[in-house]
C-alpha positions in Angstrom: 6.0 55.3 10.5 9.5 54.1 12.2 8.0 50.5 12.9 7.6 50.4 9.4 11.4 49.6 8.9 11.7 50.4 5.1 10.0 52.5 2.9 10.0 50.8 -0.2 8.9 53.5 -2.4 9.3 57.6 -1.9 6.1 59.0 0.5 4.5 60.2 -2.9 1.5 62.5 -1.6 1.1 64.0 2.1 -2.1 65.6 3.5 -1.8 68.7 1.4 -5.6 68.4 0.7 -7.6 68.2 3.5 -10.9 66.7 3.4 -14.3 66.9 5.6 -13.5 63.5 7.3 -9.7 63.7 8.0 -6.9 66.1 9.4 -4.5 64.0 7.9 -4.1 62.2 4.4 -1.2 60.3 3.7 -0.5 57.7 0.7 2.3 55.1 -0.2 3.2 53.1 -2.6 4.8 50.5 -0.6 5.9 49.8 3.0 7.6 46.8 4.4 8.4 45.5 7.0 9.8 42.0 8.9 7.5 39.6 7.0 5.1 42.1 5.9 4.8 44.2 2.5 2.2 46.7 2.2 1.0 48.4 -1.2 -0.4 50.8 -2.2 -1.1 52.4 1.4 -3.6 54.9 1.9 -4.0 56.9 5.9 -7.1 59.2 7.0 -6.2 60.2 10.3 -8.4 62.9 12.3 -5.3 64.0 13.9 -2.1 63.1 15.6 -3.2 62.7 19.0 -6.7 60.8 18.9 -9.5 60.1 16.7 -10.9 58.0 14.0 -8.6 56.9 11.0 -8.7 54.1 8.1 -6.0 52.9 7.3 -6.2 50.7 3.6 -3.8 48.8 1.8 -4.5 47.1 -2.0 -2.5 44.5 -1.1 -0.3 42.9 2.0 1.9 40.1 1.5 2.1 38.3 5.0 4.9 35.8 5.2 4.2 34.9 1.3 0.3 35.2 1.5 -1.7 38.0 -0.6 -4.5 39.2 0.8 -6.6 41.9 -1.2 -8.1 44.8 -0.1 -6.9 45.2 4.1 -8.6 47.6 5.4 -8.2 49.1 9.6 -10.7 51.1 10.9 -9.5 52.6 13.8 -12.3 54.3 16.7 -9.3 55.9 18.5 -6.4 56.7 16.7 -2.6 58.3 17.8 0.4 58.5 16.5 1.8 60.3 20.1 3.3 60.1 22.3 3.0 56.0 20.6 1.0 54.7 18.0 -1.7 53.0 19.3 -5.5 51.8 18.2 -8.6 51.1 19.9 -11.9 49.8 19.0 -10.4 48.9 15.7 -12.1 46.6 13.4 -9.6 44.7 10.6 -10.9 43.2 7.5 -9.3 41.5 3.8 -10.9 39.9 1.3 -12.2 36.7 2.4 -11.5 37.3 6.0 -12.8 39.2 9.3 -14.2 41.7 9.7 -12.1 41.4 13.4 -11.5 43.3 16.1 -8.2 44.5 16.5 -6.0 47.0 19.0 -2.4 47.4 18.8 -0.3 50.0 20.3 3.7 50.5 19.2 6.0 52.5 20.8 9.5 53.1 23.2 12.7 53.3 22.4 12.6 49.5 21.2 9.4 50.0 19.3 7.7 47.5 21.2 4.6 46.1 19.9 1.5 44.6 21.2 -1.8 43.7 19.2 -4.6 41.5 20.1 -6.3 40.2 17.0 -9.9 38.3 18.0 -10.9 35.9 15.6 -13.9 35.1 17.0 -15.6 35.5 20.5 -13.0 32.7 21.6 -9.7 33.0 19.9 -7.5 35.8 20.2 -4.1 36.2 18.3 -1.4 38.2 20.1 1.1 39.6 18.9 4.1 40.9 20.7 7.8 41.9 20.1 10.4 44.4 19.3 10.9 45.9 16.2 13.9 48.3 17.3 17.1 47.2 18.7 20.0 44.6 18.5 17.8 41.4 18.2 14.2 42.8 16.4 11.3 40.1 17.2 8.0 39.2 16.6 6.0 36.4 18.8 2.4 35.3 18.0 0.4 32.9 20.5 -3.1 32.4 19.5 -4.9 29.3 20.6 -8.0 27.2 18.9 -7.5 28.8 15.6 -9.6 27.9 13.2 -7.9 26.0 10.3 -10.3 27.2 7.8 -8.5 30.7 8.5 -5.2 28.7 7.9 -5.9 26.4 4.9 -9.5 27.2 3.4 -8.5 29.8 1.5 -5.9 28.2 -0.4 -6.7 27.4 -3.8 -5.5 23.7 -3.7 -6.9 22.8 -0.6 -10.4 24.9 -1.0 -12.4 22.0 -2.2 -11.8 19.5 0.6 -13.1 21.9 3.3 -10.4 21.6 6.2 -11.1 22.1 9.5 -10.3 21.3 12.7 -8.3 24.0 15.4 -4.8 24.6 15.5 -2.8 26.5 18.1 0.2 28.8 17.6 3.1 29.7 18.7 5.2 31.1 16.0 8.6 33.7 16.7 9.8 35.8 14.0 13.6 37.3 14.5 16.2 39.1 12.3 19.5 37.6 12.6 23.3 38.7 12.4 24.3 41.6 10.3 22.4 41.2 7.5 19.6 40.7 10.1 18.1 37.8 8.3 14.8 36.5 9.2 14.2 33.4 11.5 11.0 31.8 12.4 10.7 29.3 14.7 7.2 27.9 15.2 5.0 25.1 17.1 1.7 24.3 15.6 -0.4 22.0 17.3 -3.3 20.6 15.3 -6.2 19.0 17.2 -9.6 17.3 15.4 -8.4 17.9 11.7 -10.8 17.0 9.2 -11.1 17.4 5.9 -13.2 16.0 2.9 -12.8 15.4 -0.7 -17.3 15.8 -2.7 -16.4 12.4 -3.9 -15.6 11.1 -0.7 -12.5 9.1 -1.9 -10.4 11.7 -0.1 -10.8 12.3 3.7 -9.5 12.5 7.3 -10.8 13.0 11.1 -9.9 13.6 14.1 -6.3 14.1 13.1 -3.7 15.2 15.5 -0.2 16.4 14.9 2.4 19.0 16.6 4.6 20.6 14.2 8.0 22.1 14.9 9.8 23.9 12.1 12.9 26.5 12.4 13.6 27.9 8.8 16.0 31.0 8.4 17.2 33.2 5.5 20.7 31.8 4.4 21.6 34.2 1.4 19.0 33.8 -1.6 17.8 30.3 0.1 15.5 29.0 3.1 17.4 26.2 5.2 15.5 25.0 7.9 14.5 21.8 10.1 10.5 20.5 10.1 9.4 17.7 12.9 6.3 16.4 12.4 4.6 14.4 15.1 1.2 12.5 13.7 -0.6 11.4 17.4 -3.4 10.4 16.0 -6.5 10.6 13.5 -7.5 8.8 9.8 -6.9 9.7 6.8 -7.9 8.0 3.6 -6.2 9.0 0.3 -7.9 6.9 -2.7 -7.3 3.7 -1.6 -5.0 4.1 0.6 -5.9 4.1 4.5 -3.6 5.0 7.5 -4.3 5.8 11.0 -2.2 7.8 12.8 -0.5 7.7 16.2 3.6 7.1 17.0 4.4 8.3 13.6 7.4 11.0 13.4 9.2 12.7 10.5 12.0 14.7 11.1 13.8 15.9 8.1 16.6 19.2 7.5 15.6 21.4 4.3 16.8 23.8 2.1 14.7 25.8 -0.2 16.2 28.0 -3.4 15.1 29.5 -6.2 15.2 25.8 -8.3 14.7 23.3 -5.8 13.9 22.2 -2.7 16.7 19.3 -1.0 15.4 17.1 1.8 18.3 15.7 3.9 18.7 13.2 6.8 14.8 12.5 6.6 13.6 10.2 9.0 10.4 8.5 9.7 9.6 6.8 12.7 7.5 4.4 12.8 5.8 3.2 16.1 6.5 -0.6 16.3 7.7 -1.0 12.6 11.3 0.8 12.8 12.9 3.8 10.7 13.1 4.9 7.2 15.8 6.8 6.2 16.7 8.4 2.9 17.0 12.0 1.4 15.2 13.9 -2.1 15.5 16.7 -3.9 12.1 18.2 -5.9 11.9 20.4 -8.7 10.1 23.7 -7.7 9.3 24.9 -10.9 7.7 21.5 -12.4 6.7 20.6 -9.0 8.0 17.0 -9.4 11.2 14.8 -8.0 14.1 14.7 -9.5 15.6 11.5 -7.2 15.0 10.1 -4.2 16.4 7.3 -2.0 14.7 5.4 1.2 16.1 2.8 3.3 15.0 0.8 6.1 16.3 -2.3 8.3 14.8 -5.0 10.1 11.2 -3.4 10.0 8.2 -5.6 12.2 6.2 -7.1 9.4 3.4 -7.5 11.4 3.0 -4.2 12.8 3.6 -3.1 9.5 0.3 -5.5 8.3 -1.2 -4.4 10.8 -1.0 -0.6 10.2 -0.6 -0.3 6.6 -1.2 -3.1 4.7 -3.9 -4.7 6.2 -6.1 -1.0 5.5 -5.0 -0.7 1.9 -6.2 -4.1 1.0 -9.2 -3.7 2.8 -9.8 -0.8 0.5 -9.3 -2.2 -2.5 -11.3 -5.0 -1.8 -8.5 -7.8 -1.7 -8.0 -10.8 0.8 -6.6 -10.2 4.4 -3.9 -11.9 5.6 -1.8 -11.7 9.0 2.0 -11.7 8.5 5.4 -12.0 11.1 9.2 -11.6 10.8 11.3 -8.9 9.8 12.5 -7.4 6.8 14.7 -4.9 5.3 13.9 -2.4 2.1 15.7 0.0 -0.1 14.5 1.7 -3.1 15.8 4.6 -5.7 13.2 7.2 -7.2 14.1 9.3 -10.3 11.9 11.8 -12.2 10.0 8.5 -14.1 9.5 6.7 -10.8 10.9 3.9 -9.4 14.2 2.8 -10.1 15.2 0.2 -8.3 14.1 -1.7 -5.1 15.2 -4.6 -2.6 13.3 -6.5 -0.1 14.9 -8.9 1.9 12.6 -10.9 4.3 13.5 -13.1 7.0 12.1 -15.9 8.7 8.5 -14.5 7.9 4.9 -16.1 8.1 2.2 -15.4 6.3 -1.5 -16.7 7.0 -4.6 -15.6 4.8 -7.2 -14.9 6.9 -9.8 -17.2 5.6 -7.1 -20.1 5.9 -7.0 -20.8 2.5 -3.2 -20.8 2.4 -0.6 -20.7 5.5 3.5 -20.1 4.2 6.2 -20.8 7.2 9.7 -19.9 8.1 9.8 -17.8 4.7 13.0 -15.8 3.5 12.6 -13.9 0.5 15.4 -11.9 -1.7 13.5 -9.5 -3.7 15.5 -6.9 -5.9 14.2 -5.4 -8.7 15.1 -2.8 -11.2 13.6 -0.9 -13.8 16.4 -1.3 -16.2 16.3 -4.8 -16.8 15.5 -8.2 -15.2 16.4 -9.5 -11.8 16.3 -12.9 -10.6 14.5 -13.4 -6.9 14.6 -16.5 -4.8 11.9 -17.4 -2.5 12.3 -20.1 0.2 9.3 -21.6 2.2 10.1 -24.1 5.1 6.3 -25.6 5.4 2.8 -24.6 4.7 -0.6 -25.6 4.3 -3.0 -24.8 1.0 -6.3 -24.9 2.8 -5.9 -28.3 5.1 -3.4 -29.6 3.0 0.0 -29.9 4.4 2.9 -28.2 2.2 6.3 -29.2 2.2 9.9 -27.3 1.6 10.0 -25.5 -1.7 11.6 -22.8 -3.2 11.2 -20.4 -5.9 13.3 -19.0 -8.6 11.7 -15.7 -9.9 12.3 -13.5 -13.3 11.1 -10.4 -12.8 11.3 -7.8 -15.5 9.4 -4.2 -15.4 7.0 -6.0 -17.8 6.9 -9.6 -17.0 7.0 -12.0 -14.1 8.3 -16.0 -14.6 8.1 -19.0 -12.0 10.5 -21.2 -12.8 9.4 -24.8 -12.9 9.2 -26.2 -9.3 7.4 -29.2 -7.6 5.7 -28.6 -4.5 5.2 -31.2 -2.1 1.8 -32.3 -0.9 1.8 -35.3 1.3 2.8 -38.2 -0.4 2.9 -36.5 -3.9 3.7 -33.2 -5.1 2.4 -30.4 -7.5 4.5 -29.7 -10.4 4.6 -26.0 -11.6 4.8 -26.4 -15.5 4.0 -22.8 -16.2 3.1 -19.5 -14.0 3.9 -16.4 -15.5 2.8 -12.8 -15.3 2.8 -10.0 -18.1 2.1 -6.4 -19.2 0.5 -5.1 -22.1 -0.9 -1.8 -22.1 -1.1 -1.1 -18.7 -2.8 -4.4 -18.3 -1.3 -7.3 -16.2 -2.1 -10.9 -17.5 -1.1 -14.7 -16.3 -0.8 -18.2 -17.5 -0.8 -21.4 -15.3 -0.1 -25.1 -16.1 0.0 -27.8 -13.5 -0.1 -31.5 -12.6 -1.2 -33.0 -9.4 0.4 -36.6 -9.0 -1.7 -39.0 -8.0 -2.5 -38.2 -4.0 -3.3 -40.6 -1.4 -6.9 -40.2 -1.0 -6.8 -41.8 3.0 -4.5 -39.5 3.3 -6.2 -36.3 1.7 -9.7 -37.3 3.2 -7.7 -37.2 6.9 -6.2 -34.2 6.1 -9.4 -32.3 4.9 -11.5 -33.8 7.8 -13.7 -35.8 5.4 -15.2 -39.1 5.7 -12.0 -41.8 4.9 -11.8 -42.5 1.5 -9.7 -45.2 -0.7 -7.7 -44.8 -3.8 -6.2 -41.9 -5.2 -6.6 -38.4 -7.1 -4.3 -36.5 -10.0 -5.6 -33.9 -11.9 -3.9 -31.9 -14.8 -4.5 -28.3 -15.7 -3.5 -27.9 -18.7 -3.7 -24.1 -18.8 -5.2 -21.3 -16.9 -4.9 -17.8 -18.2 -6.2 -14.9 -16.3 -7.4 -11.8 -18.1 -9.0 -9.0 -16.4 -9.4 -10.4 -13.1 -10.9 -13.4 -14.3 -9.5 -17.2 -14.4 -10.7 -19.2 -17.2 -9.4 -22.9 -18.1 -8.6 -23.7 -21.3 -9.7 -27.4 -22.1 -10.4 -29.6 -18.8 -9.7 -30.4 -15.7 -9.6 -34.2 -15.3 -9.4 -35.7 -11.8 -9.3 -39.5 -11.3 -12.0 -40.4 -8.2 -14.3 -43.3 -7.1 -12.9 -45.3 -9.7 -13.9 -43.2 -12.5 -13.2 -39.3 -13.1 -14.6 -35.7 -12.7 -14.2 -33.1 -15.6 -14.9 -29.2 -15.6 -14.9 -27.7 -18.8 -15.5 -23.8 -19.6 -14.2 -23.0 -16.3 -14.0 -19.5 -15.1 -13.5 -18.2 -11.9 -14.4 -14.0 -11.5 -12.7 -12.0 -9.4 -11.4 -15.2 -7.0 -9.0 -13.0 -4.8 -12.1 -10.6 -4.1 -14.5 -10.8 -1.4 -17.4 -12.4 -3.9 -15.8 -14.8 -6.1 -18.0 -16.2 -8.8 -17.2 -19.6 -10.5 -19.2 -20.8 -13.6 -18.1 -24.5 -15.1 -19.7 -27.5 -16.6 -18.7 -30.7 -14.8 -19.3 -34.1 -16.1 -18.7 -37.6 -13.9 -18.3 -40.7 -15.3 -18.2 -44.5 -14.2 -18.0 -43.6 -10.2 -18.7 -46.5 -8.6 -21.1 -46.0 -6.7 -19.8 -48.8 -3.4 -17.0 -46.9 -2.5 -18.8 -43.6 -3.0 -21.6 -44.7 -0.5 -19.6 -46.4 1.5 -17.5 -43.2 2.1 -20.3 -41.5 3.0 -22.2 -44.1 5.1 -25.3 -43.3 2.8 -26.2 -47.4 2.7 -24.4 -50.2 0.2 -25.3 -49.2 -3.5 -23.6 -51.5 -5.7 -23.2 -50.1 -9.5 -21.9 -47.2 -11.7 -23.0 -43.9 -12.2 -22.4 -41.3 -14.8 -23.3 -37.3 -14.1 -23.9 -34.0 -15.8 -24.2 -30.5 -14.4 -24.8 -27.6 -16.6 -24.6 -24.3 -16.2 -23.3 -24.1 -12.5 -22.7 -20.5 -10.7 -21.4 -20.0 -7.3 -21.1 -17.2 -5.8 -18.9 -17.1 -2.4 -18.7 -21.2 -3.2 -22.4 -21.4 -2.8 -24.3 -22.7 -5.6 -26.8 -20.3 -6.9 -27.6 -22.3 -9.9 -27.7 -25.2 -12.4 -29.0 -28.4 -14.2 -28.0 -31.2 -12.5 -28.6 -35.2 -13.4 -27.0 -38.2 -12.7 -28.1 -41.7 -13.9 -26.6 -45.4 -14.0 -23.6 -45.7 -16.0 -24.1 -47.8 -19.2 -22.6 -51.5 -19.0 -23.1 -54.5 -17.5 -22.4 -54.4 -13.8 -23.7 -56.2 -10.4 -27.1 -53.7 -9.4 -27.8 -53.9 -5.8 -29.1 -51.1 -3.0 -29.3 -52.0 1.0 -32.2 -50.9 2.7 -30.1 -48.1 4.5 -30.0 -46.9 1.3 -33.3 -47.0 -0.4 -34.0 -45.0 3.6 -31.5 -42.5 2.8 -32.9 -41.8 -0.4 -36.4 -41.8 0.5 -35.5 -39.6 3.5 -33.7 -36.8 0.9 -37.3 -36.6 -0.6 -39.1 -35.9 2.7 -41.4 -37.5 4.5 -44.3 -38.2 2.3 -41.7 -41.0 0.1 -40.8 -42.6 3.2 -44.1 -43.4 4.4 -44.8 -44.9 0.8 -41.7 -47.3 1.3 -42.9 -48.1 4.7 -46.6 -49.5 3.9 -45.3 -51.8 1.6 -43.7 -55.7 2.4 -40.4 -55.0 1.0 -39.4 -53.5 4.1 -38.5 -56.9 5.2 -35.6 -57.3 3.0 -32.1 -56.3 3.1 -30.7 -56.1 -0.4 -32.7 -55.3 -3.6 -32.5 -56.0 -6.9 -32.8 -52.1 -9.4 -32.6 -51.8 -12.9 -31.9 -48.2 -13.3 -31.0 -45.3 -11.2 -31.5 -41.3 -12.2 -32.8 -38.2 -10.2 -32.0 -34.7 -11.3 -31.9 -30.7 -10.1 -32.7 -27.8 -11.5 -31.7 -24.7 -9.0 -33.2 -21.4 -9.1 -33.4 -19.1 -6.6 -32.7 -21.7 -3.8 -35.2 -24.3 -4.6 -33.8 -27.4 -6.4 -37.3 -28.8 -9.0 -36.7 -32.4 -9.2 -37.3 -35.1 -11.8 -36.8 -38.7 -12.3 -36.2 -41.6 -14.8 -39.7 -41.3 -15.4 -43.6 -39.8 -14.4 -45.6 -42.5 -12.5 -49.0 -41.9 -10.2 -48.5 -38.0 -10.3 -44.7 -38.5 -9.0 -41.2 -39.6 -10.5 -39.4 -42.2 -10.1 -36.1 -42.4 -8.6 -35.1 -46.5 -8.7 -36.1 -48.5 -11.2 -36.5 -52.1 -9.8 -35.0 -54.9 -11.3 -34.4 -59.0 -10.3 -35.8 -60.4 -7.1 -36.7 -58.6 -4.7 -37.1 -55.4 -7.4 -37.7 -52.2 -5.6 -38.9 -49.1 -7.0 -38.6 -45.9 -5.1 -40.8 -42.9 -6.4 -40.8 -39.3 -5.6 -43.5 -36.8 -5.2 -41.9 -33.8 -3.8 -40.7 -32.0 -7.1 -39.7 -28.9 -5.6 -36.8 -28.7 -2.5 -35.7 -25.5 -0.4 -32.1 -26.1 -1.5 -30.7 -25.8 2.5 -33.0 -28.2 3.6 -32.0 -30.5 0.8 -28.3 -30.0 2.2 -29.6 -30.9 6.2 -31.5 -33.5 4.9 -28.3 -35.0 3.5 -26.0 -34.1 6.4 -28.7 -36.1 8.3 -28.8 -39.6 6.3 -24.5 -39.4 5.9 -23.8 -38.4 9.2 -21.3 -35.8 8.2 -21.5 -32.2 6.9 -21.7 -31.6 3.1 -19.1 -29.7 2.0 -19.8 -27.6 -1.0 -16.8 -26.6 -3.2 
């Protein structure tokens, strides 16, 4: 057994008791040999020179894997004038049974076997155990990876598959004839799958290069990884593969294993450098440190970011400029960080905000706070132009603080009282507190495309908090409009960075005057003032699903006219039936009217608004109450309205498109 290159253990019992079936009975305790260990060896032999054997082993240890129970049945077995077997069928626990010859012999102990897998895939093995420079070399392509991975414990459950080709080289170098392996292992169509699916990948493609040699007690080595393709989804977090490269030099003792001058390539983004050292027996890090300079921040979106929010849910948004990044990792995580970014932009997707020529200084650090300083040259909140602000950060492990700031917004600003971010319990929570001064509303109106309107609008927020991914106001939000004011009380806005926010508020109006609201809208000349209540009001995706809605003639003494345009208008949001009532009557000869009172409200459910008036009258409500000379009185009779076609109907009579928000 010369190929066998150390006898671990004394040969302990030779054939000296024959039986029916062999010539020859040998056992061992333990052979080894390059790479290999062998226990508990047992040989039946029919002879020397040909015949059946089995040869058994209770366990192999093959380049640090155990398997159980090998066992080599051999249909033509010799020992001379080389050891050779044919017809041979090779089996362990969990694998084969494969078929298998091998023959061993010269004065360099030269070695062939052919191991087939499967009726297409062949392992070969070739080499020299004897000599100067003793070698092994195993080609094999199309292996399956389930012979690979799937039968390691941790990676059982997710099923891998996928082939994988070989080309691995086993030496023994120098005088103390250490081991080397130097291997190529080509992955093609890797899957794998986690049962609750959070956990997968496909069609993954990689070559792997490693060289790892015996250096005393440790393993030193160099590993090249080149991802060409694939998916791979790990909890939230989705990357796709192609152009990505990590190259990093190893060493592996007893207590540790050190990664140095790690490198990962990034196709488009740019390179991360850095170095780590992990704790083998806790499996954990002990430190780490990653660096990178002037990385492509849209590439980076593109590749990374862009799949991870997607993931979770959260808003898109397309991002350019550069930026650089360094962080520290000890065994409690994150130490420190810094992000500097340069001359970036950042656009949300559904153009609710747009940031320009943006440099940020980020640095952060676990020990204590860090003050960061945000600079935007111009942006947009939804149509709204933004100009030059900047931010001065606090930012603790535990808390976040905005210092005050005033944002410009055409000829006013927004001034940041309050915006501040906290943790307690794991749980992050914020606070808001703002005023609008007053805006132009021409201004405004031209900005968001909306019919021209005069005057102006502030607001105050007096304070937002946001718990649990939901923004509730406390008290109201007052905005001066029309002459009078709009207020939202109870307002709470769920999950408003997702892709279904809900909103739920109650929204009064009071004293709008109604000329320059119809006016505005070219819905006819209504001279007066109008009060208005909505109740219980949900949107979902800032579409109204439901609420009580009424609005009625403000209280006071006040000039009360209405055009015919409008009176048309109205009649024409109540269909057709109401217009042909108006029609048949003389007082479509005048211009102006006299009305005493005006209400109409809407309950929605389900998309249908039920309507009401001021009051029942000939099985319909009434809308206008007339008043003076000429009085008109407009009545309703459709109660019930598909909600859209209410909307259409309005677009129609004001010439514009309602905008719901």
């Amino acid at each position: 057994m010369r190929p066998l290159r150390r006898c671990v253990a004394a040969l302990i019992l030779l054939g000296l008791h024959s039986s029916p079936q062999a010539a020859i009975e040998l056992r061992f305790e333990s052979l080894s040999a390059p790479a290999v260990e062998l226990n508990d060896v047992r040989i039946a032999a029919a002879g020397l020179g040909g015949g059946r054997a089995r040869i058994t082993a209770a366990r192999a240890l093959v380049s640090g894997r155990a398997l159980q129970h090998v066992r080599l049945e051999c249909g033509d077995f010799a020992v001379l004038p080389e050891v050779r077997c044919r017809d041979g069928r090779l089996s362990a626990d969990g694998y084969g049974p494969w078929s298998v010859e091998f023959s061993l012999g010269g004065p360099q102990r030269a070695l062939r076997a052919d191991v087939r897998l499967n009726a297409d895939v062949t392992a070969t093995i070739t080499g020299a155990l004897a000599g100067d420079a003793p070698q092994l070399r195993l080609v094999s392509s199309g292996v399956p990876m389930t012979y690979l991975l799937g039968k390691l414990p941790a990676l059982k459950p997710y099923v891998p598959g996928g082939q994988v080709d070989v080309d691995a080289t086993l030496t023994l170098a120098g005088a103390a004839r250490s081991p080397r392996v130097r291997a190529t292992l080509t992955a093609r169509d890797g899957h794998f799958g986690s049962a609750d699916g959070l956990r997968a990948a496909d069609s993954l493609s990689a070559v792997i290069d490693i060289d790892v040699q015996r250096d005393g007690p440790d393993w030193r080595g160099k590993l090249v990884t080149d991802w060409r393709g694939g998916e791979l989804l790990w909890d939230s977090v989705y990357l796709t593969g192609g152009g990505s490269v990590l190259s990093v030099d190893f060493r592996l003792s007893q207590s540790a294993l050190d990664l140095t001058s790690l490198a990962l390539d990034l196709a488009g983004i740019g390179r991360l450098t850095g170095d780590a050292t992990l704790d083998r027996a806790s499996a954990s890090l002990r430190a780490a440190r990653v660096q990178g300079a002037e990385l492509d921040l849209k590439v980076l979106n593109d590749r990374f970011v862009q799949p991870l929010f997607a993931a979770r849910g959260w808003p898109a948004f397309v991002m350019q400029g550069d930026a650089d990044v360094a962080a520290r990792l000890d065994p409690v995580g994150l130490h420190s960080a810094k992000l500097i970014v340069r001359g970036a932009h950042v656009n949300d997707m559904a153009g609710r905000y747009s940031l320009q020529q943006m440099d940020a200084n980020l640095p952060w650090q676990r020990a204590g706070a860090t003050r960061m300083r945000i600079t935007v040259g111009e942006g947009r909140l939804g149509r709204v132009p933004v100009g030059r602000f900047e931010l001065d950060v606090d930012a603790a492990p535990d808390n976040v603080a905005v210092q005050p700031v005033r944002i410009p917004l055409l000829d006013a600003g927004l001034q940041l009282n309050m915006l501040r971010f906290e943790r307690a319990d794991g749980r992050w929570t914020g606070d808001l507190s703002a005023d609008l001064e007053p805006l132009s509303m021409p201004e405004l109106t031209q900005a968001l495309g909306w019919p021209r309107m005069a005057g102006s609008v502030g607001a105050s927020v007096p304070h937002v908090r946001w718990r649990d991914g939901v923004l509730s106001l406390d008290g109201q939000l007052l905005i001066q409009v029309f002459g009078g004011y709009m207020a939202a009380s109870g307002l709470q806005v769920i999950e408003p960075f997702g892709t279904t926010p809900r909103v739920l508020s109650d929204l009064q109006m009071r004293y709008i005057d109604l000329e320059a609201l119809t006016e505005t809208f070219k819905f006819g000349r209504i001279t007066g003032r109008l009060d208005g209540d909505v109740s219980g009001l949900e949107l979902s995706r800032w579409v109204p699903l439901a609420f009580d809605a009424r609005v009625r003639s403000s209280e006071g003494d006040y000039p009360r006219t209405i055009s015919q345009r409008a009176v048309d208008s109205i009649t024409a949001l109540g269909g057709p039936g109401a217009t042909a009532a108006i029609q048949r009557t003389f007082l479509g000869v005048f211009e102006r009217f006299g009305y005493r009172r005006i209400g109409v409200s809407c309950r929605l459910r389900n998309g249908v608004c039920e309507m009401d008036g001021l009051s029942d009258r000939n099985g319909g409500f009434v809308l206008i109450e007339g008043g003076g000379v000429p009085a008109l009185s407009v009545v309703g009779y459709n109660r019930r309205v598909d909600w859209q076609v209410l909307l259409e109907r309005l677009a129609r009579v004001t010439e514009t498109k309602p905008v719901i928000q």
